[in-house]
Steps between C-alpha positions, in 0.01 A plus 500: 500500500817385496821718572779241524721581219493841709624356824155551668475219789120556422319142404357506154170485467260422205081618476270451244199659455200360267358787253249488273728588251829669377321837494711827626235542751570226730850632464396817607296343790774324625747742486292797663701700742788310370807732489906424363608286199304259322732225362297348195472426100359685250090400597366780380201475781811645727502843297240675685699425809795762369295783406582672863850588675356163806654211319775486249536205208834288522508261165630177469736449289492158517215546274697731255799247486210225406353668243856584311649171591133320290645714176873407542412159588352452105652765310886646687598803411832740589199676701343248694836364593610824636144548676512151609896552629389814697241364684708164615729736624274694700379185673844358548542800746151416640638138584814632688316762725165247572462533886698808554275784695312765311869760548753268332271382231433894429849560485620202272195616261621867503869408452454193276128458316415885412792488253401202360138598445582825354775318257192253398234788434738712307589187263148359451377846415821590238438151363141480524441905289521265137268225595124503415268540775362150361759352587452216764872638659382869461155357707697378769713834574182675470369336825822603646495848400180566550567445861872562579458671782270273647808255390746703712348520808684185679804754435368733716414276825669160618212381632313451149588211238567536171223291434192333624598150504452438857116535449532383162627149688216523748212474244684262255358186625133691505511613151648152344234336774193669369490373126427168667209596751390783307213618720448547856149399500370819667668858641532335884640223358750756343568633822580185686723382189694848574522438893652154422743623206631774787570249740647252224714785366632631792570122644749464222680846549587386872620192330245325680284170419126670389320159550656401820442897684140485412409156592721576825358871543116364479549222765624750714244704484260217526682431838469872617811645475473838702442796299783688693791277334317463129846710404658159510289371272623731218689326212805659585495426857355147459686208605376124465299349765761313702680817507276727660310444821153489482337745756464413834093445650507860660611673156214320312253645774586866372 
């Protein structure tokens, strides 16, 4: 959770949760009662979630921009240049309205993005009717298509990115980390591996040192910090040792 490029005042938070696997189910179990816009890739374990008028899909086009960018990277063409030129332009706006509140952004999207992402469909489908559906360009408009509204949605509300980067970001270091450890040894083990990553994750969103909060955090605790001022001891609100009072003897008594 993390609303910043929004103007939310909100700290960002990140959570992990172990699963057995990637299966839709623990999707669906996590997401029970969930209701609003559901910011993700293309997963197709997330399908299931869309089937009823609760929760609406918002793409990322981040994704789509990757996937054309791979074919233009090795073999340019007139088309992926235009693609590629569309999209930059799109997140040049992006970059000028970061941090605005959910109105403004709405606004600059209506009055400056919507005519640029009609332009780009229009072009990639005129250009794209002689190519064969083989074709590694033609594969990459076909994720697009196949989800343009989905791909639209940040045009509608100025709360929602055009992409999911900012969880993207949050499990980089997790996904790079786990070719090296591989296993977690056994499901708790999982589970405490997730409890640390969330507290690792959402250290470095606040901008704050991971290593020195929890080595700080648990001595506190150790010392009986009073349960009524634990607040405090939230990564956003944490401040180093010699600048926060430790509690006085009738606080730890609580």
């Amino acid at each position: 959770a993390d609303d910043r490029n929004s103007g939310s005042q909100e700290p960002p938070i990140a959570w992990y949760r172990a699963t057995m696997g990637r299966a839709g189910e623990s999707v669906m179990s996590e997401l029970a009662g969930f209701a609003g816009t559901l910011q993700a890739d293309g997963f197709t374990g997330y399908n299931q979630l869309y089937r009823g008028d609760a929760i609406r899909d918002a793409a990322c086009l981040a994704h789509l921009r990757r996937k054309i960018f791979d074919v233009h990277d090795s073999q340019p063409t007139e088309l992926s240049t235009t693609a590629m030129a569309g999209i930059q332009a799109i997140y040049r706006i992006e970059e000028e309205i970061r941090g605005l509140p959910p109105a403004e952004r709405l606004a600059a999207r209506r009055r400056r993005t919507r005519p640029l992402v009609r332009a780009l469909r229009r072009q990639l489908m005129r250009q794209a009717n002689g190519l064969s559906r083989h074709a590694d360009i033609a594969k990459a408009f076909a994720y697009g298509t196949k989800r343009w509204r989905a791909f639209n949605r940040f045009l509608y509300d100025g709360q929602l990115e055009p992409d999911n980067l900012i969880a993207e970001r949050a499990i980089r270091g997790f996904t790079v980390g786990r070719r090296n450890w591989l296993f977690s040894g056994n499901f708790a083990a999982a589970e405490r591996s997730a409890v640390v990553l969330s507290i690792i994750e959402t250290c470095k969103l606040c901008g704050v040192d991971a290593e020195a909060y929890m080595a700080d955090v648990i001595e506190r605790i150790q010392n009986d910090w009073p349960a009524s001022r634990w607040d405090e001891l939230m990564p956003w609100n944490w401040v180093r040792r010699q600048e926060m009072p430790l509690p006085l003897p009738d606080e730890r008594a609580r």
